[in-house]
C-alpha positions as CSV (number, residue, x, y, z in Angstrom):
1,X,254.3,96.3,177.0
2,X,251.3,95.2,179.6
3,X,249.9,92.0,180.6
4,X,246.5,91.9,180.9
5,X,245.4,90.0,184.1
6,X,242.3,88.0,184.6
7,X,242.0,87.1,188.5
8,X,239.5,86.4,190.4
9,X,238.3,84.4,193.6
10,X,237.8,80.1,192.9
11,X,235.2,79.4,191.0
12,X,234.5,82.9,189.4
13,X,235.0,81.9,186.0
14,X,238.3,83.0,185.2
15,X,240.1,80.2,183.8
16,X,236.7,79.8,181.1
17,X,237.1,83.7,180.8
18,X,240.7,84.1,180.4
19,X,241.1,80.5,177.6
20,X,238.1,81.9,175.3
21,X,240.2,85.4,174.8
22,X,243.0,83.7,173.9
23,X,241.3,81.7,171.6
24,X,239.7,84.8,170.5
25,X,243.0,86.4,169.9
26,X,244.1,83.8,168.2
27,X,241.3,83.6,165.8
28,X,242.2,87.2,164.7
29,X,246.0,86.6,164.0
30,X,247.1,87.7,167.6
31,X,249.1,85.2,169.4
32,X,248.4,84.9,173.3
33,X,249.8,82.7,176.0
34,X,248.7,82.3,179.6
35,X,251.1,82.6,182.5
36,X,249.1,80.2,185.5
37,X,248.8,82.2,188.6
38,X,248.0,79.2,190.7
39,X,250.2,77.6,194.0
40,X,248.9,74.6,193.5
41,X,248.8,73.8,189.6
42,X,252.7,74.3,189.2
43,X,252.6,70.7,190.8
44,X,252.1,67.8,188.9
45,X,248.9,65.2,189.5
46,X,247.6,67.7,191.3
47,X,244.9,68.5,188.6
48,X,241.3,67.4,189.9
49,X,241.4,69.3,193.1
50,X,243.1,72.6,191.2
51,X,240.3,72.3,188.3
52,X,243.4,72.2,186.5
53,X,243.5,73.7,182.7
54,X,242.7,70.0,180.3
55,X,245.5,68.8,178.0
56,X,243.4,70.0,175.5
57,X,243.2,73.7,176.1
58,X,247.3,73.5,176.5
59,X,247.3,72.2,173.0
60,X,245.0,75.2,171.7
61,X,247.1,77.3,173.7
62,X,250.5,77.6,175.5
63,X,250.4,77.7,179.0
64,X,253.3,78.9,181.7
65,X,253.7,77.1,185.0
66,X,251.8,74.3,185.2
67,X,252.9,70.8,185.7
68,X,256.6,72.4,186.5
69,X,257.0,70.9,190.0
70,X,256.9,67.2,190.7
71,X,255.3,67.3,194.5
72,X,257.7,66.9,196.7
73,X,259.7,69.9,195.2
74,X,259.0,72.2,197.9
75,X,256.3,75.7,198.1
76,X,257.1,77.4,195.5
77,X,257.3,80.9,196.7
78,X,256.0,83.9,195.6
79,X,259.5,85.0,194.8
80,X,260.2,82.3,193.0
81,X,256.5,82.9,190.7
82,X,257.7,86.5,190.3
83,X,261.2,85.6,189.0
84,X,259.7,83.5,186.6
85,X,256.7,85.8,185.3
86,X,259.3,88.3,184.8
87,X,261.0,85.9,182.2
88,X,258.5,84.7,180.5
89,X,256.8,88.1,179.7
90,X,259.9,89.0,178.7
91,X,260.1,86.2,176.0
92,X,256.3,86.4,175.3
93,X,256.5,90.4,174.6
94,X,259.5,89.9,172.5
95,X,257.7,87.4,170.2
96,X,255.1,90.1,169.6
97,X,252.6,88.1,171.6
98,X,250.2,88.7,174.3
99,X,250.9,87.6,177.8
100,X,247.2,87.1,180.0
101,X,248.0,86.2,183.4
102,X,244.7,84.1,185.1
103,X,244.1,82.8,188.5
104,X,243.5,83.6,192.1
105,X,246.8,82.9,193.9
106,X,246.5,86.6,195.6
107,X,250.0,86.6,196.7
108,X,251.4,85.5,193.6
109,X,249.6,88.7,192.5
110,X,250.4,91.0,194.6
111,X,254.6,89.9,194.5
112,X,254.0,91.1,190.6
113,X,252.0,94.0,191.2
114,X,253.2,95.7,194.5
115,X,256.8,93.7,194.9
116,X,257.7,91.1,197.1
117,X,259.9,91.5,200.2
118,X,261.9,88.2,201.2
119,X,264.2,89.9,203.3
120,X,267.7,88.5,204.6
121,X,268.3,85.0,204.7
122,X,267.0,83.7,208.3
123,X,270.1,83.7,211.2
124,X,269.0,80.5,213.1
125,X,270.9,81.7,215.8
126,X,269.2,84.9,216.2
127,X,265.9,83.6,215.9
128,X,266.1,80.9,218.4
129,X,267.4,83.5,220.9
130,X,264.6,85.5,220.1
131,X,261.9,82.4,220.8
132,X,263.6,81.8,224.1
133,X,263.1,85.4,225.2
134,X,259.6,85.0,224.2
135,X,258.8,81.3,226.0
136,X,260.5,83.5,229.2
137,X,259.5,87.0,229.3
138,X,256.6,86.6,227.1
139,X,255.2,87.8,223.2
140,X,254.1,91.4,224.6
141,X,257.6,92.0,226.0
142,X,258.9,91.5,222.5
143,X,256.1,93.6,221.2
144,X,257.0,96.3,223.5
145,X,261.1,96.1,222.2
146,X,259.6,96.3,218.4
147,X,257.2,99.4,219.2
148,X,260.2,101.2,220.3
149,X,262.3,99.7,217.2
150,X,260.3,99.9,214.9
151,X,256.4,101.9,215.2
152,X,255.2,101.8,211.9
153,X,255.9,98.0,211.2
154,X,254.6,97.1,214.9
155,X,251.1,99.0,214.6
156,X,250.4,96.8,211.3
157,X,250.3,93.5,213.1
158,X,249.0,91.8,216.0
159,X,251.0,92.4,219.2
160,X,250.1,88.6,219.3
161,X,251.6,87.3,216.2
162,X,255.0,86.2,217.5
163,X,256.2,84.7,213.9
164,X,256.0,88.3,212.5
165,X,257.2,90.1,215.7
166,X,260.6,87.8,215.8
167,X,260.9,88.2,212.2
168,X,261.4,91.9,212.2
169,X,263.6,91.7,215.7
170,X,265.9,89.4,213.2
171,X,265.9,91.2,210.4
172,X,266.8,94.5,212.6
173,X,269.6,92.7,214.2
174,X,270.9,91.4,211.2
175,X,270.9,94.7,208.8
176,X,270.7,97.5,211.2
177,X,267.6,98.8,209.3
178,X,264.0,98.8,210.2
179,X,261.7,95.7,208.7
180,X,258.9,98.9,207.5
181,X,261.9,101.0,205.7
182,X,263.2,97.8,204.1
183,X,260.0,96.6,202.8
184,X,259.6,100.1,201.3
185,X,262.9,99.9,199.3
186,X,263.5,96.7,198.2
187,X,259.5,95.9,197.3
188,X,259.5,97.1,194.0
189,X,256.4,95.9,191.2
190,X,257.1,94.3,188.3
191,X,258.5,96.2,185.2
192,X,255.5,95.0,183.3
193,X,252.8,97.3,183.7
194,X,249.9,95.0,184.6
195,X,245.8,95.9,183.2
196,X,243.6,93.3,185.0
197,X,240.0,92.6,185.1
198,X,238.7,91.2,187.9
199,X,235.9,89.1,188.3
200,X,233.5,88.9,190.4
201,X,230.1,87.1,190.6
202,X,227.4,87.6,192.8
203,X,228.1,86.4,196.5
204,X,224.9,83.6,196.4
205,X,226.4,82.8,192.9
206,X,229.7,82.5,193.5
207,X,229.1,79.5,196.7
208,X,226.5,77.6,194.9
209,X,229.4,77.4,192.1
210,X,231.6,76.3,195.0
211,X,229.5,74.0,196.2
212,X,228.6,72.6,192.9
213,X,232.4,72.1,191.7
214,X,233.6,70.6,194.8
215,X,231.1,67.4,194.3
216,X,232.1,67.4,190.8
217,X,235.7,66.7,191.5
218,X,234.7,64.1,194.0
219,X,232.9,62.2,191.1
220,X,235.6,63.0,188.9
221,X,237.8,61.2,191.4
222,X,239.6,63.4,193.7
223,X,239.6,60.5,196.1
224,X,241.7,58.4,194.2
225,X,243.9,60.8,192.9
226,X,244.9,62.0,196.7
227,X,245.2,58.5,197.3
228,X,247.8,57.9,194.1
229,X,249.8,61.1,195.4
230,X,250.2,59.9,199.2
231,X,251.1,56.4,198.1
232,X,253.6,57.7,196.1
233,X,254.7,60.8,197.9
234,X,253.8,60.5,201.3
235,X,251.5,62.8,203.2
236,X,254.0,65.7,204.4
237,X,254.8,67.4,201.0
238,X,253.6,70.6,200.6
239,X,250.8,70.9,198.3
240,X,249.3,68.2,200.2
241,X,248.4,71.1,202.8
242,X,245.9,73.0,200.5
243,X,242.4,73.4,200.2
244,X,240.7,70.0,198.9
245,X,243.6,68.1,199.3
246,X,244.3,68.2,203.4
247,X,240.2,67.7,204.2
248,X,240.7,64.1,201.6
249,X,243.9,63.4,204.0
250,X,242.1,63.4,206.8
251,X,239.7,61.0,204.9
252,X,241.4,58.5,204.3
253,X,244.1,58.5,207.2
254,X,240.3,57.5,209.1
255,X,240.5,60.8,210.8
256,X,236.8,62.2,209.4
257,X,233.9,60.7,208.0
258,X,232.9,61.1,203.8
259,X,230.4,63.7,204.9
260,X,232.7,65.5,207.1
261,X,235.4,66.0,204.4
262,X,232.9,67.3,202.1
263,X,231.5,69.8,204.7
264,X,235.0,71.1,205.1
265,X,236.1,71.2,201.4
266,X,232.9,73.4,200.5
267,X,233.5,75.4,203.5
268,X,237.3,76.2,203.6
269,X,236.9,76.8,200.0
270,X,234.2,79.6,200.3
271,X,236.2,80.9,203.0
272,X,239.3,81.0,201.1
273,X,237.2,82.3,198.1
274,X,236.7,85.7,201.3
275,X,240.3,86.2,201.4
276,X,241.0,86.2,197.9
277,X,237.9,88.9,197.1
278,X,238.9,90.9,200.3
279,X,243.4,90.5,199.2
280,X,242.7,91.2,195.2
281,X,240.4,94.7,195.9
282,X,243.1,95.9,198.4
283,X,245.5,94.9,196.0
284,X,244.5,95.8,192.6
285,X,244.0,99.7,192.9
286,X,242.6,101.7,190.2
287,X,243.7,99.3,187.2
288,X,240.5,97.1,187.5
289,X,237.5,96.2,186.0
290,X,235.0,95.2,188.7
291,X,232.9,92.5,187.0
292,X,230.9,92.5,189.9
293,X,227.5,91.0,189.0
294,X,228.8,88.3,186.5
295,X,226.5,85.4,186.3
296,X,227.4,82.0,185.0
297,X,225.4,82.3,182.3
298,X,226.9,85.3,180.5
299,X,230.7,84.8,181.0
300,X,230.6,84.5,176.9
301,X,229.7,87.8,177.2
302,X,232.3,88.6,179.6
303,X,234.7,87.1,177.1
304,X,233.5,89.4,174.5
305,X,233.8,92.2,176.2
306,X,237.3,91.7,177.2
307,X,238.2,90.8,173.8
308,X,237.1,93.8,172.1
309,X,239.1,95.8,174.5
310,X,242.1,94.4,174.4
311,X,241.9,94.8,170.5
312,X,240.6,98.1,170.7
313,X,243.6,99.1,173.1
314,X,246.1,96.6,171.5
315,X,249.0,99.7,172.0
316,X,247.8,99.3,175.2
317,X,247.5,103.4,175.6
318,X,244.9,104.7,178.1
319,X,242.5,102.0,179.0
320,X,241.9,102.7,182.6
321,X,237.9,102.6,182.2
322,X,237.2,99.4,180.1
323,X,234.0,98.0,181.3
324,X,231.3,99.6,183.5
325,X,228.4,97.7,185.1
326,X,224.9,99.5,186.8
């Protein structure tokens, strides 16, 4: 059985989209749940700043990993989110229900969709030999020792990016096997065949929405909630390091002004909201619906539209051509 996946970039629309066609479902007899593809909204208190899914909408319907982390738990790794999805499709599909995944989290995307490789566990020992070659002989000369290891791997990144380099010098010394033919036999997608619609508003749209949500969470009181989280947490936990959170750090540890944090909020996130459009159409292949000149004002529509499919195609047989737009 699939999952249908709504995904998009922050502030597209997709939560709005993605609650509506459960509702919608449910209306009809169809039970759906929603499986949270967020990094940040598996933490708890961290719900202004995610635009975190209401109390209310979790009572109307069941939502997966949200609030599951207290903050200083730790990232929770795109391993760990594909290990879980797996499970709880597996208990939604055998209820007879609908699975939807929503969110933007690319890389929690792309771990159920292409695979994730984690690789062996990191040798300490081998690494920090590996950094000491690099503070003396330099990054290149490591570089040039991968190219003759291991070509295909080496041509995909930076001869710069030393994390990456040292990495796949570790990982050779530790299996015997090249990083590139590793990554191609243990990545492996999920068993879950996946059907998503992506969403996509018009560029102009899609910023003014930024723009506009980031000063409604400041009235809403993102201040005060980073403050609650640091007081009780402290600054260094992980979650602390994202988008909207790290710029309100700054704030009040007297590092930035008001109107510099909120110069930085709306510009990381448009940035960010780049990376996730550029990540989800290299990642999503042909199984997508390009919703690419949404506006705000007919996501009902949206909604609709997506409904209707999924209960036309309910068997879930041949739907790679659901929605078109001119």
């Amino acid at each position: 059985m699939d999952v249908f996946c709504i995904i998009g970039p922050t502030g597209s629309g997709k939560s709005y989209i993605a609650h509506n066609v459960a509702i919608k479902l449910k209306n009809v007899g169809i039970d759906a749940e929603i499986i949270s593809c967020d990094s940040v909204q598996v933490y708890k208190y961290f719900d202004i700043g995610t635009d975190k899914v209401s109390k209310e909408f979790r009572n109307e319907v069941k939502y997966h990993l949200v609030d599951i982390l207290e903050p200083n738990e730790g990232r929770f790794s795109a391993g760990e989110f594909r290990k879980k999805f797996d499970e709880i499709v597996e208990n939604i599909t055998s209820c007879g229900k609908v699975g939807i995944l929503v969110g933007g989290t690319g890389l929690y995307y792309k771990a159920v969709k292409i695979g994730i490789f984690e690789g062996p566990t990191a040798d300490l020992r081998i690494r920090d030999k590996l950094y000491k070659i690099a503070q003396e002989k330099g990054t290149s000369f490591l570089y040039e020792k991968l190219l003759n290891i291991d070509y295909e791997y080496a041509k995909k990144i930076s001869r710069n990016d030393l994390k990456r380099i040292v990495r796949a010098l570790e990982v050779f010394e530790i299996t015997g096997m090249k990083i590139s033919s590793l990554h191609k036999s243990l990545t492996k997608p999920s068993r879950f065949r996946l059907y998503s619609f992506l969403i996509l508003p018009k560029r102009e749209l899609l910023y003014s929405n930024i723009d506009s949500r980031v000063d409604k969470m400041i009235q809403k009181g993102l201040i005060e909630e980073v403050r609650y989280i640091v007081d009780k947490y402290g600054v260094d936990i992980y979650p602390l390091s994202s988008i909207g959170y790290k710029e309100v750090v700054e704030y009040l540890k007297g590092d930035i002004s008001f109107d510099r944090m909120l110069y930085l909020i709306k510009r990381n996130t448009r940035n960010f909201a780049k990376r996730q459009i550029t990540l989800f159409k290299n990642t999503v292949y042909d199984e997508v619906v390009n919703l690419d000149e949404v506006s705000y004002q007919t996501l009902d529509k949206v909604v609709d539209d997506i409904f209707r499919k999924i209960i036309g195609d309910i068997n879930y047989s041949g739907i790679s051509q659901i929605l078109s737009r001119e």
